[in-house]
C-alpha positions in Angstrom: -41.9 -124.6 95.2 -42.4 -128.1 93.8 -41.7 -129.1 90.3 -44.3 -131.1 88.5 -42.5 -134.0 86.5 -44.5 -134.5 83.6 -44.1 -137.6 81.0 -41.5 -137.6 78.8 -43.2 -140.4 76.3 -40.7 -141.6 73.2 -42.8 -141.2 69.8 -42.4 -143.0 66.4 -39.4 -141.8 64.3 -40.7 -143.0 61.0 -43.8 -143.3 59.4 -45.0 -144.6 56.3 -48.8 -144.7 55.9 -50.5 -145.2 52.5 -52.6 -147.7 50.4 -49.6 -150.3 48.9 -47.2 -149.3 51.3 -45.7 -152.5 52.6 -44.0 -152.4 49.1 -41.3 -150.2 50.5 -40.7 -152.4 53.6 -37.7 -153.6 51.4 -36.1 -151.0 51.1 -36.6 -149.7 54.9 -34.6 -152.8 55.8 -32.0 -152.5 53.1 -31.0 -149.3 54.4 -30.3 -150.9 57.7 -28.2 -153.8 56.1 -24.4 -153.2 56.7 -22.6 -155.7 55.1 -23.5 -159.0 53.1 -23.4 -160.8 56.2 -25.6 -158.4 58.1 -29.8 -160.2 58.9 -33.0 -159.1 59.7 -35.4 -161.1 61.3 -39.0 -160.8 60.4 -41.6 -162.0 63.2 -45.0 -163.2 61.0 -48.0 -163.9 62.5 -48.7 -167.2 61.6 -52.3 -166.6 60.2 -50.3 -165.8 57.1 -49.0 -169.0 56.3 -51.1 -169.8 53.3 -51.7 -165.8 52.8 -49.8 -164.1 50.0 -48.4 -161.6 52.4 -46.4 -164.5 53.4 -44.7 -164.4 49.9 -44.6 -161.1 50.0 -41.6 -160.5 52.9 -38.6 -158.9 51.5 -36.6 -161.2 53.0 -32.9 -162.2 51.7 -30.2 -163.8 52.1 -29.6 -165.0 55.4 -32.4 -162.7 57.0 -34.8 -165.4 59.2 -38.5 -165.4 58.4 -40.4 -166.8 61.9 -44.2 -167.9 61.4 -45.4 -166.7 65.1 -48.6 -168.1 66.2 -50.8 -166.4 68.9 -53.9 -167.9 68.2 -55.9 -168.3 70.9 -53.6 -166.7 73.5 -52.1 -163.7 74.3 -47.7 -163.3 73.7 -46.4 -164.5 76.8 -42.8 -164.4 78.3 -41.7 -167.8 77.7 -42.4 -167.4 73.8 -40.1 -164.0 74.1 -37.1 -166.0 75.4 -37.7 -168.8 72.8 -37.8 -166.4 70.3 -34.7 -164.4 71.7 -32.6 -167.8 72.0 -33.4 -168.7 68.3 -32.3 -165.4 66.8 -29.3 -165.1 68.8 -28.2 -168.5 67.6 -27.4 -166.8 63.9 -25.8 -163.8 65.9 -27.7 -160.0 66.9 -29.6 -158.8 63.6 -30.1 -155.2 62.3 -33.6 -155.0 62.4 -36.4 -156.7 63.8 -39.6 -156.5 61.7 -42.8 -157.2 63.3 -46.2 -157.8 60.5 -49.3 -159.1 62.5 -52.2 -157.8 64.7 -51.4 -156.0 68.2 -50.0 -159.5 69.7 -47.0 -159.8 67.2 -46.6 -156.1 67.7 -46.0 -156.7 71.2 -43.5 -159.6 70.5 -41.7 -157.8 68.0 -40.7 -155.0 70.6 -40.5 -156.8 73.2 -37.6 -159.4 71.4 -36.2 -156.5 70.0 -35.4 -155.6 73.6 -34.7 -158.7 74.8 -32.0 -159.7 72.4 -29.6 -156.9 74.0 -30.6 -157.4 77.4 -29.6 -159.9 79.6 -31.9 -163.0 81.5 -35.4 -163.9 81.4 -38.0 -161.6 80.0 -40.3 -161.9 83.2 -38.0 -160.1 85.2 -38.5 -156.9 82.6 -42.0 -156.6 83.1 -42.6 -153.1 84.9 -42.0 -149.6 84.4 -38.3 -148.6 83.0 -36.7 -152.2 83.6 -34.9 -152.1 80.5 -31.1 -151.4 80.8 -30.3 -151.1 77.5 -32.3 -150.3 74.1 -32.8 -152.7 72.0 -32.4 -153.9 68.0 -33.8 -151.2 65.4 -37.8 -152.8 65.3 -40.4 -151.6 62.6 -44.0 -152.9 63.4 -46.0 -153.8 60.0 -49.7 -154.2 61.2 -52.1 -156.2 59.6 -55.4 -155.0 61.7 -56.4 -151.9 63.3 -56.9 -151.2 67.1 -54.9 -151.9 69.1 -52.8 -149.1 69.5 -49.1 -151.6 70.0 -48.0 -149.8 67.0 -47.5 -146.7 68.7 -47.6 -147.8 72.6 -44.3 -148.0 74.3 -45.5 -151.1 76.0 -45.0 -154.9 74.4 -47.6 -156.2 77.3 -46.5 -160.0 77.9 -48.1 -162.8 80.6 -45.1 -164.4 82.3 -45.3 -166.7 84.9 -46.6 -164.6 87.5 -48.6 -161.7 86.0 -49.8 -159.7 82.7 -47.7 -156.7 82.6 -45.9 -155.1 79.6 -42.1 -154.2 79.0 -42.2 -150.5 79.3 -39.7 -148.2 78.4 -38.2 -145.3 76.3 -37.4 -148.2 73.8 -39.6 -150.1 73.7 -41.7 -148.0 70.5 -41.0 -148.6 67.2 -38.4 -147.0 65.6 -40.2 -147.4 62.2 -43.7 -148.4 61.3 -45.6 -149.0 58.2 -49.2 -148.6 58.0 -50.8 -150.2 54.7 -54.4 -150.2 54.9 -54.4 -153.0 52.0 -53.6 -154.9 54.9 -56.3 -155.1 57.1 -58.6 -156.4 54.1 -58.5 -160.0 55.2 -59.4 -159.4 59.2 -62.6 -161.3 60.3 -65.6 -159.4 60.9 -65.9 -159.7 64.1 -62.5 -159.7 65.2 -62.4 -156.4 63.1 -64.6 -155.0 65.0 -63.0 -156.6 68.3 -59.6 -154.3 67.7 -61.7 -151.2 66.4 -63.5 -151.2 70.3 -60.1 -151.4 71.6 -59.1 -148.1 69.6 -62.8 -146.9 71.2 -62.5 -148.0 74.7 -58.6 -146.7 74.8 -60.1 -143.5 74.4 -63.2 -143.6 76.4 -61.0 -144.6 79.8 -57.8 -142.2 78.3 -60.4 -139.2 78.6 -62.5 -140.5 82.2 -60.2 -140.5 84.2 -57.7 -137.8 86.8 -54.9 -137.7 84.4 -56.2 -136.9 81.1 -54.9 -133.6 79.6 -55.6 -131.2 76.8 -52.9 -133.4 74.9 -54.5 -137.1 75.0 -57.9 -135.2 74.4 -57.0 -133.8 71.2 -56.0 -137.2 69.8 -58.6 -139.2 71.7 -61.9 -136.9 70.7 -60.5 -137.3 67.0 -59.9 -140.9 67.5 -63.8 -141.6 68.4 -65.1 -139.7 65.5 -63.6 -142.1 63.2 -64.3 -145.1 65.0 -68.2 -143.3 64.8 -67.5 -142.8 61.1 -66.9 -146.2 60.9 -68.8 -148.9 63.1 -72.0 -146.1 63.1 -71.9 -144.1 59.8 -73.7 -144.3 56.6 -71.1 -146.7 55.4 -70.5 -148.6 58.2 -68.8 -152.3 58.0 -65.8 -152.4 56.1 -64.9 -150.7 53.0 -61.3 -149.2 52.0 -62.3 -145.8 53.2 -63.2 -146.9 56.7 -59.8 -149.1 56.7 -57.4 -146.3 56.8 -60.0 -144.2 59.1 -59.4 -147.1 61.7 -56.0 -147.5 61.1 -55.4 -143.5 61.8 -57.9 -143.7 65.0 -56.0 -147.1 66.5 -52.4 -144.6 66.4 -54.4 -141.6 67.7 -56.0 -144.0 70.7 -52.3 -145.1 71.3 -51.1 -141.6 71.8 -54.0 -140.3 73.7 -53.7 -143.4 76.2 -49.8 -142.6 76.2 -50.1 -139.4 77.7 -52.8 -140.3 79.9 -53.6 -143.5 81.2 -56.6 -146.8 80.5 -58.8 -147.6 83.7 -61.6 -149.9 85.0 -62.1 -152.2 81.3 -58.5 -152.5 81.0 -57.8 -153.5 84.7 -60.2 -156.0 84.6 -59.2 -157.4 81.0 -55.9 -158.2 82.1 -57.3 -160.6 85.1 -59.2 -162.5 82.2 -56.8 -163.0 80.0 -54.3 -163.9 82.7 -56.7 -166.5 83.8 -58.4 -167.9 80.8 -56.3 -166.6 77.9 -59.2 -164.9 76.6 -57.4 -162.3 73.8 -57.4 -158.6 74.9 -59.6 -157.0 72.6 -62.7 -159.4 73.1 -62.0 -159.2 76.5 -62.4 -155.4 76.6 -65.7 -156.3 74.9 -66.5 -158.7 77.4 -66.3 -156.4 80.1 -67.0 -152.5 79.0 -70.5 -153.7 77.9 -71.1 -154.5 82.0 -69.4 -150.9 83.6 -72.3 -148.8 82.8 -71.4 -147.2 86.3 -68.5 -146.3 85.2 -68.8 -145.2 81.8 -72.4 -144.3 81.0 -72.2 -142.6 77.8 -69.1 -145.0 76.4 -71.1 -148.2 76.9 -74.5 -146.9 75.6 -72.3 -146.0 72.0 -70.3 -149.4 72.6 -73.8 -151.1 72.7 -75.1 -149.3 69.3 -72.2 -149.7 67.2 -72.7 -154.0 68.6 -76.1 -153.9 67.2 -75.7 -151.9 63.9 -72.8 -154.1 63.0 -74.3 -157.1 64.0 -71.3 -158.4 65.9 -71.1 -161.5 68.9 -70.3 -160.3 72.5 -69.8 -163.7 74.4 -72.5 -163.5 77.4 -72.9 -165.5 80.8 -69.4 -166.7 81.0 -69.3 -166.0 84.7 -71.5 -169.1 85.7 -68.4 -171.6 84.8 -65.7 -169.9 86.8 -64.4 -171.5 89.8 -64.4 -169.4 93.1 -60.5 -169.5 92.6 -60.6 -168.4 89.1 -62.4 -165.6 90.5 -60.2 -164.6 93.3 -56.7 -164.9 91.0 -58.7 -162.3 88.1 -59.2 -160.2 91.3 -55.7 -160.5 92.3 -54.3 -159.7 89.1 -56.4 -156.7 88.5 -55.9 -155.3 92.2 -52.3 -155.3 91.3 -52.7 -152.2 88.5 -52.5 -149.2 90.6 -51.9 -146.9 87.7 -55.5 -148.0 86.3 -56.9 -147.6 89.6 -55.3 -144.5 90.3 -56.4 -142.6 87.0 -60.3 -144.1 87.0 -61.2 -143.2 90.4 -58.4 -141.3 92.2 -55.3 -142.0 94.9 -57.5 -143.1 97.4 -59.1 -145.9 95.0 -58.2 -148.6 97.5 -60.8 -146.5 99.7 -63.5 -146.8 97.0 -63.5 -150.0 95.5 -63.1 -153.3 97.1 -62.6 -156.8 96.1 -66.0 -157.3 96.3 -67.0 -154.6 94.3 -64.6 -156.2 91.8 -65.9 -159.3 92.2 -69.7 -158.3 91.2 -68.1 -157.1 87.9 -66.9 -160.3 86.8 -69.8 -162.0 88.2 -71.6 -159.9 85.8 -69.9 -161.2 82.4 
């Protein structure tokens, strides 16, 4: 008789979730100090330059406070090993703290990682690459969505493709999820994130691989995102913040234990190619797989209009053939996606062309 191996997935060990939370951040760093010379190393996204957050972070002493900025493109390898080399210089801290959206979650973990394992961060990229875990990381988000908080992938362009570092280490060890936070996101890019939480669960819950597990948290995870983009109160409003901020962990765990598909896939050939960031790009393109998702994209399309929001259209008509062919290339390359949206024998199914006609679509 054969054994079925069945994930294993690494969860969270700490959470703090409240209104006013990220006063305690202090403290969860002091208890990881071990000496006066001991550091931590906070990774800011740089929109909070001029923000009081900024002036907010804990920091002491000889802790390092980096402005990160990942605006307009996504984390990529090089910025990793930069990042790495800098800290490293003042010597291997005890924490790594990450406060941003889902790109500076994913830079947090993976330089956590990276600063106790050896080379290049492009040659991690991949399923269970990572030799040895990494510095103790707490991820602080500042917008809802994403799901990085939760994910046990820091997903990274290097030089060759977008794929994240994936591992039992790579979660957080601590996060802290303020709601207060979020207050400043722009609306659109607020509702950018949100459709990430959405179209996590959508693809999490279509697909061969989803399970009684990833539907509990994903069917829960939609209702929010209903209460919130297509509600009585929809738009944002303290109530809907923390909603969103629960549903963006739930759509992490349900996609954890289960798997993203067609949006997904062809999100990471955009962003690979034009930079585009990975929530609008999931807008981009679940708005044209109707065939694939019926009822997802019909809900995707109401909560656009009720909330008024900008979906870039008609981008197709300035790509080059070669553009084309390398989004293609990319996305062929994600056989898990393929392999949970439509089955093994995918490659049977679907063909570059078919591929092709989707992009040509956007």
């Amino acid at each position: 008789m054969t054994m079925t191996t069945y994930k294993n997935t690494p969860g969270i060990a700490r959470t703090i979730f409240g209104r006013g939370s990220f006063a305690q951040l202090g403290q969860v760093v002091d208890d990881r100090r071990t000496d006066g010379q001991s550091f931590a190393v906070f990774l800011v996204d740089n929109y909070f330059a001029d923000q009081p957050l900024r002036a907010r972070v804990p920091a002491q002493g000889r802790d390092l406070v980096l402005l990160v900025d990942v605006d307009p493109h996504e984390p990529t390898t090089q910025q990793v090993d930069q990042l790495r080399d800098e800290i490293l210089r003042q010597g291997l801290p005890v924490a790594v703290v990450g406060i941003g959206g889902g790109s500076i979650m994913d830079i947090a973990k993976a330089v956590a990682l990276m600063l106790t394992n050896e080379g290049p961060s492009k040659n991690y990229q991949g399923l269970n690459l990572i030799k040895k875990p990494g510095v103790y990381h707490i991820g602080v988000p500042t917008i809802s969505g994403t799901g990085a908080e939760v994910s046990m992938t820091a997903v990274l362009t290097g030089p060759e493709k977008k794929l994240g570092l994936k591992c039992q280490w790579t979660v957080f060890d601590q996060v802290v999820l303020d709601s207060e936070l979020t207050a400043s996101v722009p609306r659109n890019q607020w509702f950018y994130t949100g459709m990430d939480t959405y179209i996590h669960c959508v693809e999490s819950m279509t697909g061969q691989f989803k399970n009684a597990y990833s539907e509990a948290y994903g069917y829960k995870a939609m209702d929010l995102c209903r209460e919130v983009y297509l509600g009585p109160q929809h738009g944002q409003n303290p109530d809907n913040d923390e909603k969103l901020m629960v549903a963006s962990l739930f759509g992490g765990l349900s996609l954890t234990y289960s798997e993203v598909g067609v949006c997904h896939a062809l999100s990471y050939g955009l962003s690979y190619v034009f930079g585009t960031r990975h929530c609008l790009a999931n807008c981009i393109i679940f708005e044209q797989l109707e065939d694939y998702y019926p009822e997802g994209v019909r809900e995707f399309r109401e909560m656009v209009k009720k909330n008024d929001i900008f979906i870039p259209q008609n981008l197709a008509k300035d790509w080059t053939d070669a553009q084309i062919e390398k989004m293609i290339d990319v996305t062929w390359a994600l056989t898990h996606m393929w392999n949970h949206a439509i089955g093994y024998d995918w490659q049977q199914k679907i063909t570059r062309a078919d591929i092709r006609r989707l992009y040509e679509r956007m």
